[in-house]
C-alpha positions in Angstrom: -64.5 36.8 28.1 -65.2 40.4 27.6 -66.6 42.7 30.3 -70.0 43.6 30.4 -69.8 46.9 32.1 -72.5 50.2 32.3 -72.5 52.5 30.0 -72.0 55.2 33.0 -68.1 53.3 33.6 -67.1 54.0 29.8 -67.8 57.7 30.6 -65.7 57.9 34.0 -62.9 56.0 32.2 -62.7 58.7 29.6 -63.4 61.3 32.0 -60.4 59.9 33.7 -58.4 60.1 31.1 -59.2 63.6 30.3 -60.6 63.1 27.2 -64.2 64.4 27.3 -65.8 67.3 26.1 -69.3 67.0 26.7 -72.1 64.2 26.9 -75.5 63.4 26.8 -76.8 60.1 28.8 -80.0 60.3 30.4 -79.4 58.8 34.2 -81.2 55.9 33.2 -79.5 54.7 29.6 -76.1 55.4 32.4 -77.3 52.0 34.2 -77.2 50.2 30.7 -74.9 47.4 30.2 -72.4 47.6 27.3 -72.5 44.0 25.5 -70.2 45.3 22.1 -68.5 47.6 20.8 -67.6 48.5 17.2 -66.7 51.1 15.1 -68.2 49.4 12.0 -72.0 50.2 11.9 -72.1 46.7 9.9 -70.8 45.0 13.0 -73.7 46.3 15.5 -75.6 44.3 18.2 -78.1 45.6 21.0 -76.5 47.4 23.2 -73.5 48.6 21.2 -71.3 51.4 22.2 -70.6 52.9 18.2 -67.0 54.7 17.4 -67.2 57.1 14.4 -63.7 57.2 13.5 -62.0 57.1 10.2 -60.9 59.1 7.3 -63.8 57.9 5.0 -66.5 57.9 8.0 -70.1 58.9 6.6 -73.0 60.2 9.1 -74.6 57.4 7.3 -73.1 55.4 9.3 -73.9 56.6 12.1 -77.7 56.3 11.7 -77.0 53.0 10.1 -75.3 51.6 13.6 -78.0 53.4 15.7 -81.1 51.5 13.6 -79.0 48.2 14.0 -79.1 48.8 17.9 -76.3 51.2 19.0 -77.2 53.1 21.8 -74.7 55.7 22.2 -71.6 57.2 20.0 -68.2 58.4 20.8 -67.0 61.0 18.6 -64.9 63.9 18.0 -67.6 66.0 16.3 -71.2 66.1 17.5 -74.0 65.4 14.8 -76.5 67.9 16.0 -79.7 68.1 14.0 -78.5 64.9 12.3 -78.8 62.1 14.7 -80.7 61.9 17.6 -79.2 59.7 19.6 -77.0 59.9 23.3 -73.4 60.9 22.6 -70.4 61.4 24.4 -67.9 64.0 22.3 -64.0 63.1 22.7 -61.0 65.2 21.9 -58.7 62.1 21.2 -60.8 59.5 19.0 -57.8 57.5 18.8 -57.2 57.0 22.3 -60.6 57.1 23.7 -61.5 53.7 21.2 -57.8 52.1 22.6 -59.1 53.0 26.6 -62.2 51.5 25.6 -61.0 49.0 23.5 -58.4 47.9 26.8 -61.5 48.3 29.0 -64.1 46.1 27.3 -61.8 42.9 27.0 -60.7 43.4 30.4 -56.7 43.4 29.3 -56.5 40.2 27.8 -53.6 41.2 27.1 -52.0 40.7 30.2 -52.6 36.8 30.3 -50.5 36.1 27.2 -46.8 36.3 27.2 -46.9 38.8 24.3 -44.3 39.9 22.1 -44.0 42.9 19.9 -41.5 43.4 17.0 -40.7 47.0 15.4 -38.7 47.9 12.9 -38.4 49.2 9.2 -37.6 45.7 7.7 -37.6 42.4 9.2 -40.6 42.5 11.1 -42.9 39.8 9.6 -39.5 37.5 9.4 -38.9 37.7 12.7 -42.2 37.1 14.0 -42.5 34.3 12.1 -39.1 33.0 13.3 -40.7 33.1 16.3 -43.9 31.6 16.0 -41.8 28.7 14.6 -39.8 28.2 18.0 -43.0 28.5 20.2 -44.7 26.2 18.5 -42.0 23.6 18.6 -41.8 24.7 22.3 -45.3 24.6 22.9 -46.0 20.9 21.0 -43.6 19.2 23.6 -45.6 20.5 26.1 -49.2 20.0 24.7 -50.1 23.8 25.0 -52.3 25.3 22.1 -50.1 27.0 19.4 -49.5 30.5 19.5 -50.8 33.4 18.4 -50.1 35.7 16.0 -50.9 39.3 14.1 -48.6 40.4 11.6 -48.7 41.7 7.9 -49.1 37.9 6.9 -51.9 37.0 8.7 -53.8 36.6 12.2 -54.3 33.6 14.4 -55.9 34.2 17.4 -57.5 30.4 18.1 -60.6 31.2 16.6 -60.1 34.3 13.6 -57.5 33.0 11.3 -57.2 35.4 8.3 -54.6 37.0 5.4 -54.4 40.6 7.0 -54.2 43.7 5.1 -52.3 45.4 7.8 -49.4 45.0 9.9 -50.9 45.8 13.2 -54.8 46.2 13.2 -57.2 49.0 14.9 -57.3 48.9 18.9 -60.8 47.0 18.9 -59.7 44.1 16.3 -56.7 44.0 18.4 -58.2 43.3 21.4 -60.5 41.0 20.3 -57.5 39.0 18.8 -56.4 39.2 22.8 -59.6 38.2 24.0 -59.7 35.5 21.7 -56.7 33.6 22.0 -57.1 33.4 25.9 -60.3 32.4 25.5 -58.7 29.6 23.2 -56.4 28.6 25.9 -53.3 30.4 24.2 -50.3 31.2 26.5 -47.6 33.1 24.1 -48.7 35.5 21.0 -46.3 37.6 18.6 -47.2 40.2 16.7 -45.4 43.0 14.5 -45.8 46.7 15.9 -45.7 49.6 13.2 -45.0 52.7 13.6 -48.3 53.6 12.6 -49.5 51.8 15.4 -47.3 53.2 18.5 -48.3 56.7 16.4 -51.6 56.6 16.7 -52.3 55.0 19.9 -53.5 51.5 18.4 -51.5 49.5 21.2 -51.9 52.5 23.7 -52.5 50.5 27.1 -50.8 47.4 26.0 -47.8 46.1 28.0 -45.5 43.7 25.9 -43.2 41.1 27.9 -40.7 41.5 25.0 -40.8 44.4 22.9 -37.7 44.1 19.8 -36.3 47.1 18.2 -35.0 45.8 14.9 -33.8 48.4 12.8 -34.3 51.8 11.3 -34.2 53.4 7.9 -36.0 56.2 6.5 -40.1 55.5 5.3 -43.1 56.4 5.9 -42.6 59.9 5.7 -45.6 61.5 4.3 -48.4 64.0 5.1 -50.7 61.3 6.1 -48.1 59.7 8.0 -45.3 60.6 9.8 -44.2 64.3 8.8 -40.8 63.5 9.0 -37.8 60.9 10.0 -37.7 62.6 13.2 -41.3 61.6 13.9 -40.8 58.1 12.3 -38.1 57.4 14.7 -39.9 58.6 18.1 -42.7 56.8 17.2 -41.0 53.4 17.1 -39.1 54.3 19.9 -42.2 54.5 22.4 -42.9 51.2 21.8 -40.0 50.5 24.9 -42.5 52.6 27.1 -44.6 49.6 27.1 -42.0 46.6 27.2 -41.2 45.0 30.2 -37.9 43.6 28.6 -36.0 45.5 25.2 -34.5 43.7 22.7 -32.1 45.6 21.1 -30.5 45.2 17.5 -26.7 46.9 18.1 -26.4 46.5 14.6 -28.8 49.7 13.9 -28.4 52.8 12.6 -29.0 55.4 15.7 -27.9 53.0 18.2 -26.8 55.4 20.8 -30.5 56.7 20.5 -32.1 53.5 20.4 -30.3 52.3 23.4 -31.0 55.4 25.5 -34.8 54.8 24.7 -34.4 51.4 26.1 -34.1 51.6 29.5 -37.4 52.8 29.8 -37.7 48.9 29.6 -37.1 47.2 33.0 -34.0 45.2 31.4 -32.5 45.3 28.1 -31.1 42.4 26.2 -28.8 42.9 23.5 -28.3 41.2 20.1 -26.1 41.6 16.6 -23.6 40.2 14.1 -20.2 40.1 15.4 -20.3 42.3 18.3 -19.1 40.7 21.1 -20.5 42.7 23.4 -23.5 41.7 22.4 -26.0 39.6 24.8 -26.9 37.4 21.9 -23.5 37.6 19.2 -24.2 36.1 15.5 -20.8 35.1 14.2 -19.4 32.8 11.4 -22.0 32.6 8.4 -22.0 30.8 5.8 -23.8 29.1 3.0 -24.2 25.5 2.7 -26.2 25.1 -0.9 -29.2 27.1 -0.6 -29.1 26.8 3.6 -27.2 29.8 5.8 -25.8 28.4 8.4 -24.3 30.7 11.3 -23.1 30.6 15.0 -25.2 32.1 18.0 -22.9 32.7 21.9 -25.6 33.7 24.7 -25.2 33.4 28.2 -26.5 29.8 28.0 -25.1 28.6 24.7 -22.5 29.0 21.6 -23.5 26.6 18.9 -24.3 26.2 15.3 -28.0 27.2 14.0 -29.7 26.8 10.1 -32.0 28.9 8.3 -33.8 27.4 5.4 -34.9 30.7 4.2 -32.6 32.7 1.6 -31.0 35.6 2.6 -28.0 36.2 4.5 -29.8 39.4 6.1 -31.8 37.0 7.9 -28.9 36.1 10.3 -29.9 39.3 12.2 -33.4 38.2 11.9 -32.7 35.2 13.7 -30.5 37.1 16.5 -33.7 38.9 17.6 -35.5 36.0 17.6 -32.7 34.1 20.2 -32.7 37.1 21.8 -36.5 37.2 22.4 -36.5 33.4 23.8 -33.5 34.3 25.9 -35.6 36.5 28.0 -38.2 34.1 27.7 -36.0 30.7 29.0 -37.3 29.2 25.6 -35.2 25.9 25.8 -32.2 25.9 23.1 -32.9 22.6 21.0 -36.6 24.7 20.2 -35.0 27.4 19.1 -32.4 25.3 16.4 -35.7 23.4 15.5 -37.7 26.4 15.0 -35.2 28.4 12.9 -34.7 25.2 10.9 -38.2 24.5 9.9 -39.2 28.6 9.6 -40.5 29.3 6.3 -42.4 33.3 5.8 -45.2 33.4 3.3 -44.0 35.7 0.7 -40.8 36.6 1.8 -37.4 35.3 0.0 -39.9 32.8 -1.6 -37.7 31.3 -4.2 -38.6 29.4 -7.1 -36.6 28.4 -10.4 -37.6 27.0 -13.9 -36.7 23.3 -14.9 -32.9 23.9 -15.3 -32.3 26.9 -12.9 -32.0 29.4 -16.1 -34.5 31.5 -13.9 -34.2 32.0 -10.3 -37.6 34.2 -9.7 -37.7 35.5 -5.7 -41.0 36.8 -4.4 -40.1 39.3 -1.2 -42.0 41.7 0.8 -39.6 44.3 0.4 -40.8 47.7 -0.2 -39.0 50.4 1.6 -35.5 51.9 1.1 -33.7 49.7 3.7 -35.0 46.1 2.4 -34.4 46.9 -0.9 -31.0 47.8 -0.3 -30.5 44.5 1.8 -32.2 42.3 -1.3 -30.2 43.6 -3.7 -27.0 43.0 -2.2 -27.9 39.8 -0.8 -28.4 38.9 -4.1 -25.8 39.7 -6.0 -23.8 37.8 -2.9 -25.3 35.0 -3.6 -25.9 34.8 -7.2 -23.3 36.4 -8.8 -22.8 36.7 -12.6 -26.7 36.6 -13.1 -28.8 39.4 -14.7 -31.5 41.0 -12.7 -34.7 42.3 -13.4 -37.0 43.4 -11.1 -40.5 44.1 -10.6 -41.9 46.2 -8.3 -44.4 49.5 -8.0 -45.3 51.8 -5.1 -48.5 52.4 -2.8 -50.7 55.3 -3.7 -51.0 58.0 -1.0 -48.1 56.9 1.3 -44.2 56.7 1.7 -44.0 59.0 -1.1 -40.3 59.3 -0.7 -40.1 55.4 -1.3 -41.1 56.4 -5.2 -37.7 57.9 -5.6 -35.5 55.9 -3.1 -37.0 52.4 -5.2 -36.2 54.0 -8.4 -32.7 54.9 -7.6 -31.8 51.6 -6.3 -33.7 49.2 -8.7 -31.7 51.2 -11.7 -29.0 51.0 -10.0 -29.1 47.1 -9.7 -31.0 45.8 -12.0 -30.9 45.3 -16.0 -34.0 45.6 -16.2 -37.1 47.2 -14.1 -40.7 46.5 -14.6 -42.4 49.3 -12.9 -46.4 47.4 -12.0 -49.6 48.1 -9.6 -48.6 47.8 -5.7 -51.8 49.0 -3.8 -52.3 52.4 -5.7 -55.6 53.2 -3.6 -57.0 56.5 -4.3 -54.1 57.2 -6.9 -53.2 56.7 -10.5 -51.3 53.6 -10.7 -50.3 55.2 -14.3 -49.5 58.3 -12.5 -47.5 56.4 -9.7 -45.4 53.8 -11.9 -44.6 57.2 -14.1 -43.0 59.1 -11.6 -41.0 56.1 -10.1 -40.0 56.0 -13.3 -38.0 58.8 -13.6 -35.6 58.2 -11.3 -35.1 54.1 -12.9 -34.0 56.1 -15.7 -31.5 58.5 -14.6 -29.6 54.9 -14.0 -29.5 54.5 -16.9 -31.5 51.0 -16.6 -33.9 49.6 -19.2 -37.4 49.4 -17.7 -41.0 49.3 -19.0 -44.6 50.2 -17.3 -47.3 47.2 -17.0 -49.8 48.4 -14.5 -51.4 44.8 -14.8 -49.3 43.6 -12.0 -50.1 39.7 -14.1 -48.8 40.8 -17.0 -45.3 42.5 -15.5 -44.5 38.8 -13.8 -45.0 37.2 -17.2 -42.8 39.5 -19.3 -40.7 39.4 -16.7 -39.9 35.8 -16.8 -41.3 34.9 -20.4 -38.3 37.7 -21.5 -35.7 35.6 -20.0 -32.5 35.1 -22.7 -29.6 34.3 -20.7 -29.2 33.4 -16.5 -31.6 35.6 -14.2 -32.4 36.1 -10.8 -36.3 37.8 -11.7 -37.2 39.5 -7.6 -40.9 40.4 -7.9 -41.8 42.2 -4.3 -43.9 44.7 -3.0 -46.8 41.8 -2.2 -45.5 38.8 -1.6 -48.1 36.0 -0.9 -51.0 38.6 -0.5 -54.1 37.5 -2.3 -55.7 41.9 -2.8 -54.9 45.3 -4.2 -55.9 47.8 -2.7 -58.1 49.8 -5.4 -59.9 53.1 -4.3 -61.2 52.5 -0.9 -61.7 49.0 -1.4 -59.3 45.5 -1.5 -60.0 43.7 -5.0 -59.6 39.9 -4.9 -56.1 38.9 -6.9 -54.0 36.1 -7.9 -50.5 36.5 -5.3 -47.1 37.0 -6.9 -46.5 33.4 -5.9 -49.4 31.8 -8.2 -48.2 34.1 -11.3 -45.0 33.1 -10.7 -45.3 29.5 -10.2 -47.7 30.0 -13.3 -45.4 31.2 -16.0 -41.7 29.9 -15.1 -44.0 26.7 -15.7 -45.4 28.5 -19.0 -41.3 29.2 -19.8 -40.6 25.6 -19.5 -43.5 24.5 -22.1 -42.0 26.7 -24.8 -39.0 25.8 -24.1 -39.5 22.4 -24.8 -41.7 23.0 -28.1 -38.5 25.3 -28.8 -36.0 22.5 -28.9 -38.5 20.1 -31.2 
């Protein structure tokens, strides 16, 4: 349950904290009781403490929460003149909402045995990985599933949604904490951006596991992180808050990664044939479309399966024996979790009647995935042609426009450049500049900002044996258009739609 606390102890935790400016509470509207707290005037009971925060905020919606009931607003600016209404003024929206935030749900955190994953590719996998082995671990003991907030989706016992991003605002995080224990759930996993360690989204949290993955260069933009340098702290604070580090050795950086640990209480290590290593991945191989390698910890050295695709997933897996060796997750769990892990749109594969097309629908959309997909690929299915499909976000990652470009061209035969999230961009505009550097490949490619349209010429094209990777989205269900998310088939219903399409003209062919 949340805490139902006076307004008067919201102001002396953000006095605390040094964040206030000025106020105005009258000493009796002090004694009032906070019952909610929001930063969506939509989302307003009596007795709501209001948040204006947000790039696109509106003093509409100010008076909007206040005639709903809101009785006082936190803010960076004051609306003098404007609204009449009690207001404490903030230097730090950000972190005042994530004190609050922490405050209000009394740090449900704290009763789960949380784990956060960061990294530029490979955290959805591996908290999926995850959730797979907790669950198995949890059924034998008749403990509620776990929890989980990622770029897939949210489970928190009660909300159970497709998510739009990979690690939500500081009050829908919270809530997701209050909620699960509150459902009687024991162990959550969640991805941590950058954004998120950034901008103070998880400020407050502890994690008992926090996993450094990887890093690469992305989200470099003037919106987001002004440079690699800034990229790079920012995922490193998140071992400021982990009670155990889980470190990849395989990473670029290493030497700074692992000096950032040990602001973690202990550090385990993991990666692919390093001996050293806490957790050492060794001896992988294929068996048909399974990757089977072997795993030596402390406790074990034995044979494990993943029936995902993508021999990059090894390391996936290593974080995730890693994380349930600091955890004592039992070790047949963790062989049956890997085993049965499957990751909504990513490495989904799917093939026509007689394997002419191999179509994969990934999440990859950053420099260091893409890299990783492509030669993971042409590992393991050599001789095939490749075309892929793909486009970039509007007003972020810019740098991924050229980086995709270079290394799709490269690749491929064939790119088809398509809509991924242009926002408040010109997908035309977008796909156009990508473009340019498909071409100085030397690659073949077209522009079909109908994102429909590029899967179906894509796979309708097909003359000879292809491997057709369609990423970017995966099994997401919007695009993001403007300001809003617009309802849209996934890549995994236009895909499954026309390889099946391919196989009816391919049979009225051969009449």
């Amino acid at each position: 349950m949340s805490k139902v606390c006076r307004l008067e102890e919201y102001l002396e935790l953000l006095a605390s904290k040094d964040l206030v400016i000025e106020y105005s509470i009258s000493n009796e509207l002090e004694k009032t009781p906070i019952e909610h707290i929001s930063c969506n005037s939509k989302d307003i009971t009596s007795n709501t403490l209001f948040i204006c925060k947000g790039a696109h905020f509106k003093e509409s919606f100010l008076s909007d929460a206040i005639d709903r009931g809101a009785i006082c607003y936190i803010s960076e600016r004051k609306y003098n003149g404007i609204i009449d209404s009690p207001y404490i003024i903030v230097n730090d929206i950000r972190k005042a909402m994530a004190y609050i935030s922490n405050y209000f749900y009394d740090r449900a955190w704290s009763k789960l045995n949380l784990v956060g994953i960061t990294g530029t590719k490979g955290k959805s996998t591996t908290t999926y990985f995850i959730r797979y082995i907790f669950d198995e671990y949890l059924r034998s003991i008749n403990e509620p599933l776990s929890g989980v907030v990622s770029s897939i989706d949210t489970y928190d016992g009660i909300i159970d949604i497709e998510s739009h991003i990979t690690t939500p605002e500081s009050i829908d995080l919270h809530k997701h904490f209050n909620n699960a224990v509150n459902s009687g759930i024991k162990y959550m996993e969640m991805e941590v951006s950058s954004q998120a360690l950034k901008y103070d989204r998880v400020l407050g949290v502890n994690f008992n596991i926090g996993c450094f993955l990887n890093i690469g260069y992305d989200h470099v933009s003037d919106i987001e992180h002004k440079d690699f340098d800034d990229y790079f702290k920012s995922k490193l604070r998140i071992f400021e808050q982990s009670e155990v580090a889980c470190v990849n050795l395989n990473t670029d950086h290493l030497e700074e990664v692992l000096e950032a640990s040990k602001k973690s209480s202990k550090v385990i290590t993991f990666g692919l044939n390093i001996e050293e290593a806490d957790v050492c991945g060794y001896d992988i191989r294929k068996d048909d479309n399974d990757i089977l390698f072997r795993a030596k910890t402390k406790r074990f050295d034995r044979d494990f399966k993943l029936c995902v695709p993508g021999l990059f997933n090894v390391e996936n897996a290593l974080a995730a024996i890693a994380i349930c060796e600091a955890l004592d997750i039992p070790e047949k769990y963790i062989y049956e979790g890997l085993k049965k892990a499957k990751v909504k749109g990513r490495m989904e594969v799917y093939n026509n009647e007689n394997n002419k097309i191999i179509a994969i629908v990934d999440y990859a959309h950053n420099k260091l995935s893409f890299e990783r997909l492509f030669e993971s690929v042409k590992a393991e299915y050599p001789g095939r042609k490749i075309v892929t499909v793909f486009g970039c976000p509007g007003k972020k990652a810019i740098d991924r426009r050229k980086d995709l470009g270079e290394i799709s061209g490269r690749y491929s035969d064939k790119v088809i450049i398509t809509e991924e999230d242009p926002g408040e961009e010109s997908v035309v505009d977008i796909c156009k500049e990508i473009s340019r550097f498909v071409e100085v490949q030397g690659c073949n490619y077209s522009i079909v900002t109908d994102r429909g349209r590029a899967i179906e010429e894509a796979i309708m094209d097909v003359k000879e044996e292809s491997v057709i990777l369609i990423t970017g989205k995966g099994d997401e269900t919007r695009q993001k258009r403007g300001i809003e998310y617009i309802d849209c088939p996934s890549d995994v219903e236009f895909t499954k739609k026309f390889l099946y399409k391919y196989d009816i003209r391919q049979k009225r062919n051969r009449k």
